[in-house]
LOLUM-584558 format. One record per residue (C-alpha): residue number from 1; x, y, z; residue in one letter. Coordinates in Angstrom, 1 decimal, padded with zeros to 4 digits. Layout:
N
(atom NUM; (X; Y; Z); "a")
...
***
This chain:
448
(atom 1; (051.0; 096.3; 030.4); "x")
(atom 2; (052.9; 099.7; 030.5); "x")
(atom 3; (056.6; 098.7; 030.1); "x")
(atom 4; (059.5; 100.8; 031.3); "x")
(atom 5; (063.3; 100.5; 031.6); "x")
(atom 6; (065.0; 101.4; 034.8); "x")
(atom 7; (068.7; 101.2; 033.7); "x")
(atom 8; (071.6; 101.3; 036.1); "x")
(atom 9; (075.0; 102.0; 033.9); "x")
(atom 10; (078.2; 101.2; 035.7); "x")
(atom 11; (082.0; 100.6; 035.1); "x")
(atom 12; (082.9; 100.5; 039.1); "x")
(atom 13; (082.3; 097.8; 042.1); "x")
(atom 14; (078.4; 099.2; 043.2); "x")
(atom 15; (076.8; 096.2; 044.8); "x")
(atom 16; (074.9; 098.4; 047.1); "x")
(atom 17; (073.7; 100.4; 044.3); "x")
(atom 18; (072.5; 097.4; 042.1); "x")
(atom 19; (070.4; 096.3; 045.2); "x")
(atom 20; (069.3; 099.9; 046.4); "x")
(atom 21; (067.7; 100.1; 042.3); "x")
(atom 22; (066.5; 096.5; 042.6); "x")
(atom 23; (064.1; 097.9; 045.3); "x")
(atom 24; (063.2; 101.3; 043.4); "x")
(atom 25; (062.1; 098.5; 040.7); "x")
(atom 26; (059.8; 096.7; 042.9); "x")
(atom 27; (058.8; 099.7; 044.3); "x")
(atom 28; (057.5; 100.7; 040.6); "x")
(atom 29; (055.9; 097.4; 040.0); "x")
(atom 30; (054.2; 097.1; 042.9); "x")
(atom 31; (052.8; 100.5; 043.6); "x")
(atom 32; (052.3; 101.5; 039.3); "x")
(atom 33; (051.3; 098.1; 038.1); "x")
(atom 34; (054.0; 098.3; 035.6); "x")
(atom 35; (056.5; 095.7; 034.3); "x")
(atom 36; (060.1; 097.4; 035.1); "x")
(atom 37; (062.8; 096.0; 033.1); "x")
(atom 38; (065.8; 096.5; 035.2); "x")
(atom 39; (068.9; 097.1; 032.9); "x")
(atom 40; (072.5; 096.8; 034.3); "x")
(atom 41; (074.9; 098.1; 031.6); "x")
(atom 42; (078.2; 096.8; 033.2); "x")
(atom 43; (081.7; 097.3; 031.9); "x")
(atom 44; (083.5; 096.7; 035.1); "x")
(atom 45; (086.8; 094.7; 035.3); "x")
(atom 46; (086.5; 090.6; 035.6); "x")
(atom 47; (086.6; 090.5; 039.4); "x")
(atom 48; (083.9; 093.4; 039.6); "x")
(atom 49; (081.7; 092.1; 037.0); "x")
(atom 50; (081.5; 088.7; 038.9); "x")
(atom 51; (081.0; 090.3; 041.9); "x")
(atom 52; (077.7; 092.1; 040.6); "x")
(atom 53; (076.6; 088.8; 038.8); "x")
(atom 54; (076.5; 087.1; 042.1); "x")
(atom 55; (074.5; 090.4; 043.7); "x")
(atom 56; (071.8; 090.2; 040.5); "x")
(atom 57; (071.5; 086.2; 041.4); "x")
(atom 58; (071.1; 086.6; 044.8); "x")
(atom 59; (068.2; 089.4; 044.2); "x")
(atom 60; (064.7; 088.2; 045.7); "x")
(atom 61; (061.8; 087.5; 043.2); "x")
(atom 62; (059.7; 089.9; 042.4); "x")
(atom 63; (056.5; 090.5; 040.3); "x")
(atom 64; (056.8; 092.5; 037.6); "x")
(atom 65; (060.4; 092.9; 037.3); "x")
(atom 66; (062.7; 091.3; 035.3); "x")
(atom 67; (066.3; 091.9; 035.3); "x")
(atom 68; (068.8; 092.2; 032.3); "x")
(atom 69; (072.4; 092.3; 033.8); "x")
(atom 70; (074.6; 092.8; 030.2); "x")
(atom 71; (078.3; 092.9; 030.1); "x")
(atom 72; (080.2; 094.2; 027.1); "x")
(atom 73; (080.5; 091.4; 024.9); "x")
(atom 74; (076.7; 090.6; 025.6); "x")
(atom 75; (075.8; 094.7; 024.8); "x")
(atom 76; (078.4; 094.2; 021.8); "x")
(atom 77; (076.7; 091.5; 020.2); "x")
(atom 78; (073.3; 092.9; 020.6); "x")
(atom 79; (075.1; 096.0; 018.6); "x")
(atom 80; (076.2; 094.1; 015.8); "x")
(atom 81; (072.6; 093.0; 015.1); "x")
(atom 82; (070.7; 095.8; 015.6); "x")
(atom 83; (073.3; 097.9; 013.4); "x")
(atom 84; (073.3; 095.5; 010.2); "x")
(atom 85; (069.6; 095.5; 010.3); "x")
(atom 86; (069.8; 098.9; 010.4); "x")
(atom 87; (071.1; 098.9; 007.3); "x")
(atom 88; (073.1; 102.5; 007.9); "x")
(atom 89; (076.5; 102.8; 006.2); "x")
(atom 90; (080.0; 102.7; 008.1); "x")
(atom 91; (078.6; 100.5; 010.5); "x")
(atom 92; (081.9; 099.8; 012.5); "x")
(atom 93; (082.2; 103.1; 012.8); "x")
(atom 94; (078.5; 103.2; 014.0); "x")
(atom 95; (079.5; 100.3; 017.2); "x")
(atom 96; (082.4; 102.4; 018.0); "x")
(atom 97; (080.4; 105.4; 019.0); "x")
(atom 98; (077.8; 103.2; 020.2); "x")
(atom 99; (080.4; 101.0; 022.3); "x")
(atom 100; (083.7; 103.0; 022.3); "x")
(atom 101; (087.0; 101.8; 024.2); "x")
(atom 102; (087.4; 105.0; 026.6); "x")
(atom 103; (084.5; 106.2; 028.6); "x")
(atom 104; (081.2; 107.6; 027.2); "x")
(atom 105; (078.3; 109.0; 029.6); "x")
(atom 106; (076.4; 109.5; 026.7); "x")
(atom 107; (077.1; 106.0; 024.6); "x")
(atom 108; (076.3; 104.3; 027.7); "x")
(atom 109; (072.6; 105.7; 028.0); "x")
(atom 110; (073.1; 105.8; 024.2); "x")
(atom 111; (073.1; 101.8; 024.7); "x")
(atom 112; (070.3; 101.6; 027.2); "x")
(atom 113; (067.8; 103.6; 025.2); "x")
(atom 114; (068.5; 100.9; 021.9); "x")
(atom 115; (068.3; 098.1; 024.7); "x")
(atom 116; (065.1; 099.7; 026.2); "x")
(atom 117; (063.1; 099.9; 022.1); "x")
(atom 118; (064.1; 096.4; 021.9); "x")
(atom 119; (062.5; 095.3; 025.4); "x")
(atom 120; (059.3; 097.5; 023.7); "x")
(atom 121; (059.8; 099.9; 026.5); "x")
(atom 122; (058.3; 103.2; 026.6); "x")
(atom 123; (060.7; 105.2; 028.9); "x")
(atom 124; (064.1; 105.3; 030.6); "x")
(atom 125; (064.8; 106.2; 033.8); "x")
(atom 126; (068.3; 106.2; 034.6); "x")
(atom 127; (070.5; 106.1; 037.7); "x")
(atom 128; (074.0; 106.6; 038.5); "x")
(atom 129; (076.3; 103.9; 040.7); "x")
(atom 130; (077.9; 106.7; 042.6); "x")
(atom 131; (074.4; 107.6; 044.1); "x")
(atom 132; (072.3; 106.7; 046.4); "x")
(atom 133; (068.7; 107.2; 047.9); "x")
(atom 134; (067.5; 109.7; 050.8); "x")
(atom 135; (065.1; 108.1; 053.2); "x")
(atom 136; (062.1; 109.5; 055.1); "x")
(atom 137; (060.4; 107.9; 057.9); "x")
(atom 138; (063.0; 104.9; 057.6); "x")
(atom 139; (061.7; 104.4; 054.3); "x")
(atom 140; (063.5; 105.0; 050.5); "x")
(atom 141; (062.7; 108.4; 048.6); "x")
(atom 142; (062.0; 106.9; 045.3); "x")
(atom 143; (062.5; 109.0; 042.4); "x")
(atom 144; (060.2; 106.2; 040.2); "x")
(atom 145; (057.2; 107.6; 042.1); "x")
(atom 146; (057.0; 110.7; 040.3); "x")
(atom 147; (058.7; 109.5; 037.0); "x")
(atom 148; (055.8; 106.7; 036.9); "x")
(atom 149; (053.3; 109.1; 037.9); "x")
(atom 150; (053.4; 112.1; 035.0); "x")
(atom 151; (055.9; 110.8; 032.2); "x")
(atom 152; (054.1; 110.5; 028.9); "x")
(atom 153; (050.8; 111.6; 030.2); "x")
(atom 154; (049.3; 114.9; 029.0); "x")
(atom 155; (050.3; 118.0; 030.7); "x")
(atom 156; (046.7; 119.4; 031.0); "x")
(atom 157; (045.7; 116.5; 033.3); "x")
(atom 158; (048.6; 116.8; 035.8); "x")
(atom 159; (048.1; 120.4; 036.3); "x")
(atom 160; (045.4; 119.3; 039.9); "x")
(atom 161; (047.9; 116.4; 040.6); "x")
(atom 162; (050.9; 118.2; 041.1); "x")
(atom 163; (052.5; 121.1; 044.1); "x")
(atom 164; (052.4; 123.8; 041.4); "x")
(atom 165; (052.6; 124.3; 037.4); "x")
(atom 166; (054.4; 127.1; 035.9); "x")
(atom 167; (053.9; 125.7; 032.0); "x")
(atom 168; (052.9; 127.9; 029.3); "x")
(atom 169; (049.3; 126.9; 028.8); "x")
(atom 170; (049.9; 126.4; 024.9); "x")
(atom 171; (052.2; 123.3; 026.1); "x")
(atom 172; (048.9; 121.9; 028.2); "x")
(atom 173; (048.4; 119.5; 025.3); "x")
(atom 174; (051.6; 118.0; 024.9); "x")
(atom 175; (052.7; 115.0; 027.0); "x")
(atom 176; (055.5; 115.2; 029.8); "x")
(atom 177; (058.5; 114.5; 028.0); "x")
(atom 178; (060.8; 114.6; 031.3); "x")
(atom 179; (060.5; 114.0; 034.9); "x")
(atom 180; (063.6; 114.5; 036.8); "x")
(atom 181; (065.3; 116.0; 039.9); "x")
(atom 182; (069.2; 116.4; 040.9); "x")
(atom 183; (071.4; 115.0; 044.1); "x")
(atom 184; (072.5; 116.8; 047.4); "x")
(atom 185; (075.9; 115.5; 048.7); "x")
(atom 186; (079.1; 116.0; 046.9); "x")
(atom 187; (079.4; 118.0; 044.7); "x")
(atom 188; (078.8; 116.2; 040.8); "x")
(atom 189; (082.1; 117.5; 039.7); "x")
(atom 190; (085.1; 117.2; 041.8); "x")
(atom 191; (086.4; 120.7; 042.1); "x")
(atom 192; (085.8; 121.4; 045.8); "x")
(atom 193; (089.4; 121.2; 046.3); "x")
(atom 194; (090.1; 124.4; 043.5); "x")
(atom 195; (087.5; 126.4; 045.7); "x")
(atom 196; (089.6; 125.9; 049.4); "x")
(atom 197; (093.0; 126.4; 047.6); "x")
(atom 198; (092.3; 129.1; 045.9); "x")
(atom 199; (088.7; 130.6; 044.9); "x")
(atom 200; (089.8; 132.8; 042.4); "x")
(atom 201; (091.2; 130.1; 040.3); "x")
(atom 202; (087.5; 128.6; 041.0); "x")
(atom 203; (085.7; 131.3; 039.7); "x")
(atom 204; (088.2; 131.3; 036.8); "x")
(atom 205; (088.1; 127.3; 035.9); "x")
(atom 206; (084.3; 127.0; 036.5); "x")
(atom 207; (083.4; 130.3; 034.8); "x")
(atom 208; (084.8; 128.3; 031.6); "x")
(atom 209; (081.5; 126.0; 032.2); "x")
(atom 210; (078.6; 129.3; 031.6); "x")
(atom 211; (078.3; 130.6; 028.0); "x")
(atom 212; (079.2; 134.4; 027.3); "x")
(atom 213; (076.8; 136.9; 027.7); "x")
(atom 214; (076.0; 136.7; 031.0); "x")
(atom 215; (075.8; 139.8; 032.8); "x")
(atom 216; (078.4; 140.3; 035.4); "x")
(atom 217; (075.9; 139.5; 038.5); "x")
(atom 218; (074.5; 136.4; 036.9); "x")
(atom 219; (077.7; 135.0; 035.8); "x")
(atom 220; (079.0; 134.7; 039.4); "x")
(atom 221; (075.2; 133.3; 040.3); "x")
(atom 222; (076.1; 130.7; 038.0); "x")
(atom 223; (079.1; 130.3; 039.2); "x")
(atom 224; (078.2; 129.9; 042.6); "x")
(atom 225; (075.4; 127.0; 042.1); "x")
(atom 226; (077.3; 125.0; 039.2); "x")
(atom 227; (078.0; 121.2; 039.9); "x")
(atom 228; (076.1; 121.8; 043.5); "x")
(atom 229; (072.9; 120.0; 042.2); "x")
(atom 230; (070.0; 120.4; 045.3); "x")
(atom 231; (072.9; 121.2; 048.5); "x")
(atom 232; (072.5; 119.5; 051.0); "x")
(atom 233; (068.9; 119.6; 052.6); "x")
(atom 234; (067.3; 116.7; 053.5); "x")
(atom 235; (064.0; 115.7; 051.7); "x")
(atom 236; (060.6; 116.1; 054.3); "x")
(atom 237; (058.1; 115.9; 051.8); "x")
(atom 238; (057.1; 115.9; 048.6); "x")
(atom 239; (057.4; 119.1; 045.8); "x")
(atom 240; (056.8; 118.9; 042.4); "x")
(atom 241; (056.4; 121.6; 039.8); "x")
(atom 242; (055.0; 121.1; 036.1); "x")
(atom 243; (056.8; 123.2; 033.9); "x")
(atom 244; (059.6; 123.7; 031.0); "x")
(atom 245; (062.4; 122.2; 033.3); "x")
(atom 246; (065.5; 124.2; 033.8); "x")
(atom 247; (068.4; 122.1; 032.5); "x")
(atom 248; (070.6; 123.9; 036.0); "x")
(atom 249; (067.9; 121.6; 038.3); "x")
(atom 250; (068.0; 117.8; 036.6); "x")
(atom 251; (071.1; 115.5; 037.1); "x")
(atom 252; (071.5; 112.3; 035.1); "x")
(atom 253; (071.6; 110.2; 037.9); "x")
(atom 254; (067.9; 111.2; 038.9); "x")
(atom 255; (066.2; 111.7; 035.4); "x")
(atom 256; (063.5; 109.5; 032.8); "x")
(atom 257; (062.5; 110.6; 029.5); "x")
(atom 258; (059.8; 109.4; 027.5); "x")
(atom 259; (061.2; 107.4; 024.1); "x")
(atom 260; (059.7; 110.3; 022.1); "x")
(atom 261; (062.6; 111.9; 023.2); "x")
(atom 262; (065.0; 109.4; 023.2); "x")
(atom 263; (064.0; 107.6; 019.8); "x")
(atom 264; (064.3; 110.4; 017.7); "x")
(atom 265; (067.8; 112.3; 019.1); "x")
(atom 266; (070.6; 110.1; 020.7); "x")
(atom 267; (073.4; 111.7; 023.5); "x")
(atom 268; (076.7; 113.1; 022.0); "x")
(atom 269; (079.1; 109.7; 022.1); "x")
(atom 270; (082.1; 111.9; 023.3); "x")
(atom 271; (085.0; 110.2; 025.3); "x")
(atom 272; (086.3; 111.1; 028.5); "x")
(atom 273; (083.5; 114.4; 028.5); "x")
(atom 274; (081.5; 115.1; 032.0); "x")
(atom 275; (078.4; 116.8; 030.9); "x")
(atom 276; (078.1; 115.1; 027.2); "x")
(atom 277; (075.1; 113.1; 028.6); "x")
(atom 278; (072.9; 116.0; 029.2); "x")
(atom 279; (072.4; 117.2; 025.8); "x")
(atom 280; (068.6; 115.8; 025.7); "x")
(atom 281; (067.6; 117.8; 028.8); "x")
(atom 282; (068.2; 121.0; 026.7); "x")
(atom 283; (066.5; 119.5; 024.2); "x")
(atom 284; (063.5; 118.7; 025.8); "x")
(atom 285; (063.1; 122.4; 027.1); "x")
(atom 286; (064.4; 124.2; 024.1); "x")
(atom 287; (061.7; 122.6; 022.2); "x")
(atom 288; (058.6; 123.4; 024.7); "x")
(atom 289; (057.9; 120.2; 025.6); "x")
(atom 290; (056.5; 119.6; 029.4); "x")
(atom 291; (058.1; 118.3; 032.2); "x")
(atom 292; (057.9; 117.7; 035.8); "x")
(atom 293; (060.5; 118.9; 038.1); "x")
(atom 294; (060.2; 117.2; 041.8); "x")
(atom 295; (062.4; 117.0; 044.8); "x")
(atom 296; (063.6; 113.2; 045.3); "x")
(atom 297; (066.8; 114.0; 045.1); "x")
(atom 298; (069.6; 111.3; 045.4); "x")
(atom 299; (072.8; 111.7; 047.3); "x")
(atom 300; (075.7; 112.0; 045.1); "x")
(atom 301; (079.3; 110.7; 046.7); "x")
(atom 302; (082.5; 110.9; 045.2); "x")
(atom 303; (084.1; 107.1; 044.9); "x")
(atom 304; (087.6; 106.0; 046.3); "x")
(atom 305; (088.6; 105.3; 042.4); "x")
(atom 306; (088.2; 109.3; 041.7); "x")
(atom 307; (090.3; 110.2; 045.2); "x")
(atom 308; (093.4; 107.7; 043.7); "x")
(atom 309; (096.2; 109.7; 042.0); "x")
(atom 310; (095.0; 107.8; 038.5); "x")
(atom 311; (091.6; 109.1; 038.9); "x")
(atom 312; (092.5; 112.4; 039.5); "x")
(atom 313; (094.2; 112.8; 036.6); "x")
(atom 314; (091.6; 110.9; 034.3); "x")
(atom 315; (088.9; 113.1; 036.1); "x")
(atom 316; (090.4; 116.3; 035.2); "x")
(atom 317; (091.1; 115.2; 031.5); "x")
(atom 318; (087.0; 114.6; 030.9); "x")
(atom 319; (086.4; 118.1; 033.3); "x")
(atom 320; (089.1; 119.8; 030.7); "x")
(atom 321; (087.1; 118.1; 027.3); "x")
(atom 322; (083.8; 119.2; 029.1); "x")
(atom 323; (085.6; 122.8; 029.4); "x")
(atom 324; (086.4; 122.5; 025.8); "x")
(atom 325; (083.2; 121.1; 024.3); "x")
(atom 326; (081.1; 123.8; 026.5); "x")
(atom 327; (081.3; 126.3; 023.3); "x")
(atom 328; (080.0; 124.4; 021.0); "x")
(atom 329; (077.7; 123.1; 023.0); "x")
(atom 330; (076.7; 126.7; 024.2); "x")
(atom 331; (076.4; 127.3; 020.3); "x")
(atom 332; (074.0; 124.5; 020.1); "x")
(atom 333; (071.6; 125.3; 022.6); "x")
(atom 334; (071.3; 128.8; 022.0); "x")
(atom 335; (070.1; 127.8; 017.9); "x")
(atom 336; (067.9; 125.0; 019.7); "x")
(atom 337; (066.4; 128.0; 022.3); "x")
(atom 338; (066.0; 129.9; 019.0); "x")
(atom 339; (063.8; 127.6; 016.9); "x")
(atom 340; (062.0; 127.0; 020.5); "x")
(atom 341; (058.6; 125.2; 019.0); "x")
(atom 342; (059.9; 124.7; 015.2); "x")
(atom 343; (062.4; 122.1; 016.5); "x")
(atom 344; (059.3; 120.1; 016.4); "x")
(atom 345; (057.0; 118.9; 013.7); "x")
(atom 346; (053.6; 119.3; 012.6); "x")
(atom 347; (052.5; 116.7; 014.7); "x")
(atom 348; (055.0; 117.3; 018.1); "x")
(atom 349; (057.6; 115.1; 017.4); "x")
(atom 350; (061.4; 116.2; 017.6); "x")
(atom 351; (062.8; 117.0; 014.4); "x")
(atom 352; (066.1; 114.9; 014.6); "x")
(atom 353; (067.5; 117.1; 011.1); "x")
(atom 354; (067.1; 119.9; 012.5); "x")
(atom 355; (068.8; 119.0; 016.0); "x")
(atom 356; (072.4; 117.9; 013.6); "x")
(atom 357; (072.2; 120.8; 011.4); "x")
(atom 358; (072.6; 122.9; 014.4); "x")
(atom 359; (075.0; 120.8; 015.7); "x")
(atom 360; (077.4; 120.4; 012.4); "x")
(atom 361; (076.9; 124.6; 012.3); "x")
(atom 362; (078.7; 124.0; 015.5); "x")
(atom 363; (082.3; 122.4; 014.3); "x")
(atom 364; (082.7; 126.0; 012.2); "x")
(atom 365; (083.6; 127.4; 015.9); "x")
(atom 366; (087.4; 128.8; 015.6); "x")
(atom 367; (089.3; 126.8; 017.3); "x")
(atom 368; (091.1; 129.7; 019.1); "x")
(atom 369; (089.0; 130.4; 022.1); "x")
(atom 370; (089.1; 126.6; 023.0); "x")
(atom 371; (093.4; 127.1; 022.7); "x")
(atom 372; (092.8; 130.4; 024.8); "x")
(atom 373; (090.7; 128.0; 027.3); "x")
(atom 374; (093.2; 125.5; 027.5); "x")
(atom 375; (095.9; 128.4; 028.5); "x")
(atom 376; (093.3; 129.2; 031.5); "x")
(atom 377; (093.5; 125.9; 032.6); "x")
(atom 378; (097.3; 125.7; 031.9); "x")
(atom 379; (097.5; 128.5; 034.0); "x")
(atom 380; (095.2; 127.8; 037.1); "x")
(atom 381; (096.7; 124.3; 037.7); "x")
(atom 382; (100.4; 125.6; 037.4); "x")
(atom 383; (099.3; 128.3; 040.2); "x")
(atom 384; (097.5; 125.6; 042.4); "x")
(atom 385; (100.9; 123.4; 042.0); "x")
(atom 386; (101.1; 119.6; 043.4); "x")
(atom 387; (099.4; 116.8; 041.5); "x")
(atom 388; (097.4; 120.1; 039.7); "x")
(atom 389; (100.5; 120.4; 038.0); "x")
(atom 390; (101.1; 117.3; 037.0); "x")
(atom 391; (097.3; 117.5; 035.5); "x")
(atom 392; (098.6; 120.6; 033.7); "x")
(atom 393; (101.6; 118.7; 032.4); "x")
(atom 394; (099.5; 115.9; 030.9); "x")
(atom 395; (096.6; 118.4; 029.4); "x")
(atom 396; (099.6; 120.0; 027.6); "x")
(atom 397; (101.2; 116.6; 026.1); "x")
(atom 398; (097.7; 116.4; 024.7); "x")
(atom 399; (096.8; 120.1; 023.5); "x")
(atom 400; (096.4; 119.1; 019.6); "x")
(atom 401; (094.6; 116.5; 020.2); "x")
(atom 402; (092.0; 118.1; 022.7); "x")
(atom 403; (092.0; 120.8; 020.6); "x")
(atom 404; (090.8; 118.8; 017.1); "x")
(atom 405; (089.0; 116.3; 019.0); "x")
(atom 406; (086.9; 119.0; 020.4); "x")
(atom 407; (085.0; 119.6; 016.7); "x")
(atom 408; (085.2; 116.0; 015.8); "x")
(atom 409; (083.2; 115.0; 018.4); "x")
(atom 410; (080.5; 117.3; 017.3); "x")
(atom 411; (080.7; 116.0; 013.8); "x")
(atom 412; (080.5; 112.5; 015.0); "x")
(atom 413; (077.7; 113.3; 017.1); "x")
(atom 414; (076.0; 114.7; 014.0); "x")
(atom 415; (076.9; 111.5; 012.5); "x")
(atom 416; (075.0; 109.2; 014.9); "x")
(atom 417; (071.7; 111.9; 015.0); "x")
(atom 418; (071.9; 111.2; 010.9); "x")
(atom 419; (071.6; 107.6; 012.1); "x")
(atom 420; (069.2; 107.6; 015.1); "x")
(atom 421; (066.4; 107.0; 013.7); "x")
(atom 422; (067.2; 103.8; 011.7); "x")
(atom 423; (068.7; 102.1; 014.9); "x")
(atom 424; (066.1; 103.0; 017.4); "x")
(atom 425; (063.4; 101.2; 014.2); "x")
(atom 426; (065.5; 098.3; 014.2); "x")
(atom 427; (066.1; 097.7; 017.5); "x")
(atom 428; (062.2; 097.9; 018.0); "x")
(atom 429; (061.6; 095.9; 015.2); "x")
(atom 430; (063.8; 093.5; 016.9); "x")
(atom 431; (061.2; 093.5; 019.8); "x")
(atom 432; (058.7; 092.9; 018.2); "x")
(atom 433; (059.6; 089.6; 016.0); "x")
(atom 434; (060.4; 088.1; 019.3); "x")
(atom 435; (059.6; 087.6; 023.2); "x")
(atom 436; (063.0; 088.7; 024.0); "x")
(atom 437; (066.1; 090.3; 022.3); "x")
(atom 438; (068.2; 087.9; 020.5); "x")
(atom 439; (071.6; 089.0; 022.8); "x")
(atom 440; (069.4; 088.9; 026.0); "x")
(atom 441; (066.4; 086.1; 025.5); "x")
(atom 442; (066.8; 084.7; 029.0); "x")
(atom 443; (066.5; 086.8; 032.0); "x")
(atom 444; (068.5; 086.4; 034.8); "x")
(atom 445; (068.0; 083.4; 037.2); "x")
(atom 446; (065.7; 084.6; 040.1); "x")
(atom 447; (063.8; 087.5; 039.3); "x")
(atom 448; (060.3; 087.0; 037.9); "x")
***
C-alpha cells in the first residue's frame, strides 16, 4: 500500500489545527486507499505539549491512519540514530542543524522528511498550525485531494485529468514532483501595519524581498502581490493547472513533494529566517520538473503570540534575516534557473552537488549590500517610530552578527546538502530493518 506522510509541525497551542489535519488524513485514507502517517512535530512548551497529547488521544479511530505525535527529546533521539548510522563526520554539528535551539522552518520539515524515509513514505505533505481549511457546501476543502491525486504520477497521464496544462511537453515524461496551492486571509508575513502607516516605507521594506533586475513596472507588481498568497476569494470549485509551478503561487502551509525531491536536497536549516523553507519549490521548477498548481487554498491567520510585544519583535528579527538572506538566495536561484534541465541527471534525479556548489558560490556575496539593507531597515523603522523603533534598536545591537550570520548560514546549508544523501539512506535503511522506527515503534493509543 502507497504510504504517505502528512506532517503538521508546530511550536504553538493548535488543538483545532491537530484535529482539522486528523480529518484531512482520514479523508486521504478513505477516499485514496492510502495509509497516511500523520506526523506531529511538536516543540511546544510543557503545558501546550500536554495539551495536544490529550487532543491526539482523544482522536477517533480510523483506518488507514496512524498517528506519530513526537516531541523533542523523542525527534532528538531518533536524530542521534539515524546520524551515527549515517556515518557523516561532525555529527553534533549535523543534530544541531537538524534540531537547532532557536527556530528553523526549514529544520523542522528538514525533520519530517528524515521521519517520513524512515516510516518508508513516499511523499510529504505539509501543513502549517496557523492555518486552517475553507469549506464548501458545509464540507472541508481538502488540499490532500489533489496532492493524492497527481504527486509522483507521470505528467503525460494527468494532462485529460486536470482544468488545464501549460507544461512544456518535453517534461510530459517526468513525474509530478509538486502539488501545492497557497492561503487567502492574512497576510503570510505580518507587514500590513507598514502599509497603513506609511506605504512608501512598504514599498521600500518589501522591495528588499524581489531580486534586482526587475524592470520598474514589474518590481512594483511584485511588490504589490508579495506575502498576499491567493487574497481573499472564497473557493467555489475546483481549478487545477499542470505546469512548471510558479514559486509566487505555493505556500508551505498548503504544499507536498514527492521524496525524489526531498531525499536528495534538504531545506536551508537557518534560524529565525521566514522564507528559508521554500528553497525546494525553486528547486523543483528551476530544474523542469512537473507540478500541479490547484486552488485549495487554506486560510492563513496571524496568532495572538505574533500580536504580543515579544512576538513582534522576534517576528521582525526572522523578517530582517529573510531581508538579509534574500541576496544570496536570489544568487542561488538565478544559477539553479541557469542550469534549468542539467541540475538533473542522466536519469532525472536532482543532482544534490550541483544544488551546494551553487549555493557555497553564494557566501562570496560582499557583505555590503546586506550592511546597506540593514541601513534601509534602520531607517524605515526609525520613521514609523513606536515599538518599530524599538525593533530598529534591537536589529542594530545585532548588526555584526546578522551581517556574518547571513553567509554562514549559506555555508552551513551547503554543509547539510554535502550530507543529505547519507541521512535520508539511513533513515530509510532504518525502515526497512524494522516495522517501526526505533524512537517511534508504538503509535499513539487510538488511532488504527
Amino acid at each position: 500500500m502507497r504510504r504517505v506522510c502528512l506532517t503538521l509541525p508546530t511550536n504553538r497551542e493548535c488543538a483545532a489545527t491537530i484535529r482539522a489535519v486528523a480529518e484531512e488524513a482520514a479523508y486521504g485514507a478513505r477516499h485514496f486507499g492510502v495509509e497516511v502517517r500523520l506526523l506531529i512535530l511538536d516543540s511546544s512548551d510543557p503545558a501546550v505539549l500536554a495539551g495536544h497529547r490529550a487532543v491526539v488521544a482523544a482522536l477517533p479511530p480510523v483506518p488507514g491512519v496512524v498517528t506519530h505525535h513526537l516531541d523533542e527529546a523523542e525527534q532528538r533521539g531518533f536524530l542521534r540514530e539515524v546520524i551515527a548510522a549515517s556515518g557523516v563526520a561532525e555529527p553534533d554539528r549535523v543534530l544541531d542543524l537538524m534540531l537547532p535551539s532557536g527556530v528553523s522552518y526549514g529544520a523542522c520539515t528538514n525533520r519530517a522528511f528524515l521521519i517520513a524515509e524512515a516510516l518508508g513514505c513516499v511523499s510529504v505533505h505539509r501543513r502549517d498550525s496557523d492555518s486552517r481549511y475553507q469549506s464548501l457546501d458545509g464540507e472541508p476543502v481538502f488540499p490532500f485531494h489533489h496532492e493524492l491525486a497527481g504527486l509522483g504520477r507521470r505528467a503525460a497521464d494527468l494532462a485529460g485529468q486536470v482544468t488545464r496544462s501549460r507544461l512544456d511537453p518535453a517534461c510530459a515524461d517526468r513525474p509530478v514532483a509538486m502539488v501545492g496551492g497557497s492561503f487567502v486571509g492574512e497576510m503570510s508575513v505580518d507587514v500590513a501595519e507598514i502599509e497603513q502607516l506609511d506605504p512608501a516605507v512598504y514599498e521600500e521594506v518589501v522591495g528588499l524581498s524581489i531580486p534586482a533586475g526587475y524592470p520598474e513596472i514589474w518590481h512594483r507588481n511584485l511588490i504589490a502581490e508579495s506575502f498576499r498568497g491567493a487574497g481573499t476569494t472564497a473557493f467555489t470549485g475546483d481549478r487545477t493547472t499542470l505546469t512548471g509551478v510558479n514559486p509566487m503561487r505555493v505556500d508551505m502551509c498548503n504544499i507536498a513533494l514527492d521524496r525524489e525531491v526531498y531525499a536528495r536536497v534538504p531545506l536551508p536549516p537557518a534560524t529565525d529566517t521566514i522564507g528559508s523553507d521554500y528553497f525546494l519549490i525553486h528547486l523543483v521548477h528551476d530544474a523542469r520538473l512537473p507540478g500541479i498548481l490547484h486552488n485549495r487554498h487554506i486560510v492563513n491567520f496571524h496568532t495572538g503570540e505574533r500580536r504580543s510585544e515579544s512576538g513582534f519583535l522576534a517576528y521582525h528579527v526572522r523578517l530582517a534575516k529573510y531581508l538579509l538572506a534574500a541576496p544570496h538566495f536570489n544568487a542561488v536561484y538565478a544559477d539553479m534557473k541557469e542550469a534549468g534541465g542539467a541540475l538533473l541527471d542522466d536519469e532525472g534525479h536532482v543532482r544534490p552537488s550541483a544544488v551546494a556548489g551553487f549555493v557555497r558560490d553564494s557566501t562570496r556575496l560582499d557583505r555590503a549590500e546586506n550592511a546597506e539593507r540593514l541601513d534601509v531597515v534602520d531607517r524605515s523603522y526609525r520613521k514609523l517610530g513606536g515599538r518599530y523603533a524599538t525593533a530598529a534598536d534591537v536589529l542594530g545591537a545585532r548588526r555584526e552578527r546578522l551581517l556574518d550570520e547571513a553567509g554562514q548560514d549559506m555555508a552551513e546549508f551547503a554543509r547539510l546538502i554535502d550530507h543529505w544523501e547519507a541521512l535520508t539512506r539511513a533513515a530509510r535503511s532504518h525502515h526497512s530493518g524494522s516495522a517501526e522506527p526505533g524512537a517511534f515503534h508504538e503509535p499513539v493509543k487510538g488511532i488504527a
